[in-house]
MARNUBA-929391 format. One record per residue (C-alpha): residue in one letter; x, y, z. Coordinates in steps of 0.02 Angstrom, whole numbers, plus 50000, padded with zeros to 5 digits. Each point is the difference from the previous one (the first is absolute). Layout:
N
AXYZ...
REM end
This chain:
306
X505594963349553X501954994649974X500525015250088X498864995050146X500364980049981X501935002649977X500095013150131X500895012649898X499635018450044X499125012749897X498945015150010X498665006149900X498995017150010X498134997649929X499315019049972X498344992349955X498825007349884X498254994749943X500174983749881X499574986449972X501094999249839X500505016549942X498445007250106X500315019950007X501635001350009X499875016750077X498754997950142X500384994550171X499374983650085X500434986850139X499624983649917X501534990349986X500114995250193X499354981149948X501064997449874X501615007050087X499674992850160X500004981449908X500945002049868X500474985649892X499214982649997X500274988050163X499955002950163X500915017850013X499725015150100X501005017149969X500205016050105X499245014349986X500325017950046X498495013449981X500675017850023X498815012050027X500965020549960X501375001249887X501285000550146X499544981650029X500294996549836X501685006750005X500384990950150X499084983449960X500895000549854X501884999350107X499374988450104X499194987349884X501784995849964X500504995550165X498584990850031X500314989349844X501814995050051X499294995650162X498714989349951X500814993249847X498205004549892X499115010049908X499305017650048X498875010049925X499655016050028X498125004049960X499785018749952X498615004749905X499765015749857X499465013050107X501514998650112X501184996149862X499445013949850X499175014450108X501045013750090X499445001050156X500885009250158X501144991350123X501165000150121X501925003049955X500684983149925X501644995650103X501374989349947X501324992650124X501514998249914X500794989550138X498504986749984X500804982650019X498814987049907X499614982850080X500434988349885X499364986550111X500664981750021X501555001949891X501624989250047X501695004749973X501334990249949X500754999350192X498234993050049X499934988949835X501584991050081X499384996550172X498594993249951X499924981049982X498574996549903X498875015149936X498444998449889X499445013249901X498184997150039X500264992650199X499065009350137X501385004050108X499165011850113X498004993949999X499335014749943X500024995549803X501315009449914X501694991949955X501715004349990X500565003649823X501555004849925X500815011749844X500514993049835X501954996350034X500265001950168X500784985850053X501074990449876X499804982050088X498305003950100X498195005649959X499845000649830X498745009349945X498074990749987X498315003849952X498664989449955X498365005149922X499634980349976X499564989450163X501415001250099X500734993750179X500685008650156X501814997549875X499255006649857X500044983449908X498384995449885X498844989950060X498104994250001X500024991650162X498105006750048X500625001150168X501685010949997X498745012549868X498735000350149X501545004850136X500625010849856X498345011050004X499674999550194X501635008550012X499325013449859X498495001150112X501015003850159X501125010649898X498225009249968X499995002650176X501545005750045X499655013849896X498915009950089X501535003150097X500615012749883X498415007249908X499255017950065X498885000250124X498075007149957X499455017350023X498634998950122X498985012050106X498924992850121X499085008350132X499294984550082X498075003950021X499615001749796X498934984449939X500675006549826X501474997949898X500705004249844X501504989149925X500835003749838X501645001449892X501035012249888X499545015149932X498224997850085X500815007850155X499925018049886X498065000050035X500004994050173X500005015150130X498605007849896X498824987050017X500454998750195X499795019749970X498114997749926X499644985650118X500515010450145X498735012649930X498414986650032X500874994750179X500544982949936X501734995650031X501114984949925X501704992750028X501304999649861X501264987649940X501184999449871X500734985349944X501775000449954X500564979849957X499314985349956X500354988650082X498645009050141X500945003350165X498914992550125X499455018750064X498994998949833X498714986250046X500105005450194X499265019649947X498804989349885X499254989950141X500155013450102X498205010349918X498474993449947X500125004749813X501735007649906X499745007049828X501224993849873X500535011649865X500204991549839X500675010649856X499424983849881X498414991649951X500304982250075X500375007150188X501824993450001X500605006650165X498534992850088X500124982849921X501925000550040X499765003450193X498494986150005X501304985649917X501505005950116X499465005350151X498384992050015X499085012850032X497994997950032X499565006749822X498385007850089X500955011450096X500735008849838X498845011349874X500945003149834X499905017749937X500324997449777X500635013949899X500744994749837X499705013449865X501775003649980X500255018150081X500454998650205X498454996450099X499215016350102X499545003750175X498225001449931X500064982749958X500554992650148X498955012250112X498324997349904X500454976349990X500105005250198X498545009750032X498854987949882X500584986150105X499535008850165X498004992349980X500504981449986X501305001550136X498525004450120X498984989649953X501244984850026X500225009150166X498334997850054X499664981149935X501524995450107X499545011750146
REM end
């Protein structure tokens, strides 16, 4: 919450395992995205990044930086035990030495000077994030602020109700602005299946085999996997786009589903959550059997509506 009030950057990497409490500390699980996603008391939102192989994680785990400096927030990256304890087989991890990271809206001391009046918390640009600066850079201008209390566009305390609301509109919008830099979801869609499968993280391990078995009973489905929160708007468009999507929730209170119905509002009858939360990664079996048993009340909502 003060990193995400004072707008100071940091980044986190959840490899979540089963809890609550100490849980089983060895056994995988995805229940944390609640918590994570609204973190802290108050009105506060964080980002999220859900790789799904372990080359995402290596390169969600560069990135995360970059987009913390240019958001000026938190990021958390939101692995879970079977991708982060588990050898698994991957593609070769490359490193470019000659990667130059975005730091974001830092000013120099040369800007600092031609600047007239700056304010560490003003919107400058209208999309939310401000200009900030380094501890010493400029002897006579922009000293160095951050305020986790109430604070105004100059950093300056303050419970004026209405500079706190313009304070957390510009969070909001800052919110926004960052779907700009979060990856993009996975999806394959063959426009003519009714059916869809959406899910996060290690999930995507069991994926082509249940297409595999599906494909085996003639019954296709589309596949997305989600990659940020916040949801690009390609997320609630594939939604919308079939008549049911199963949601695969690797936790009991079907987190991922109740995350896309509060931020993308999303008709909640258009989603079916598919629960596995015994601690080991859920199987193909699982998902293909929740699919098949569902097949009887589909068609029969089919014909009522016919």
């Amino acid at each position: 919450g003060l990193a995400y009030f004072s707008e100071v950057p940091v980044v986190l990497f959840n490899i979540q395992r089963v809890g609550p409490s100490t849980g089983m500390p060895t056994r995988t699980q995805q229940g944390d995205l609640l918590s994570c996603a609204y973190a802290s008391h108050g009105d506060t939102k964080h980002i999220l990044l859900f790789p799904a192989t372990p080359k995402e994680c290596f390169e969600y785990a560069a990135d995360s930086f970059d987009i913390a400096d240019r958001l000026q927030t938190p990021v958390i990256v939101m692995s879970d035990l079977e991708l982060g304890m588990n050898e698994q087989i991957c593609d070769q991890l490359v490193w470019d030495d000659k990667r130059v990271y975005d730091r974001g809206k830092v000013l120099t001391s040369d800007q600092l000077e031609e600047i007239e009046d700056y304010g560490r918390y003003q919107d400058v640009d209208a999309d939310g994030i401000p200009y900030r600066t380094y501890p010493g850079t400029n002897a006579n201008k922009g000293s160095y602020f951050t305020r986790g209390s109430s604070h105004d566009a100059n950093a300056a305390y303050t419970e004026d109700g209405n500079v706190y609301a313009e304070v957390m509109d510009r969070l909001a919008r800052k919110f926004k602005t960052a779907l700009t830099y979060l990856p993009e979801p996975e999806i394959s869609d063959m426009k003519k299946e009714k059916l869809g499968i959406v899910f996060i993280g290690s999930t995507n391990i069991v994926i082509q085999e249940v297409l595999d078995d599906l494909g085996k009973k003639d019954l296709s489905l589309d596949t997305m996997c989600i990659k940020a929160f916040p949801f690009h708007k390609s997320v609630k468009t594939f939604i919308d786009n079939h008549d049911l999507v199963y949601v695969i929730d690797q936790n009991r209170d079907a987190q991922l589903k109740s995350l896309l119905k509060l931020e993308s509002n999303i008709n909640e009858e258009k989603m079916l959550s598919i629960k596995n939360y015994n601690g080991v990664l859920i199987t193909a079996e699982v998902i293909k059997q929740a699919i098949l048993d569902s097949m009887p009340n589909l068609l029969k909502t089919s014909e009522a509506s016919a």
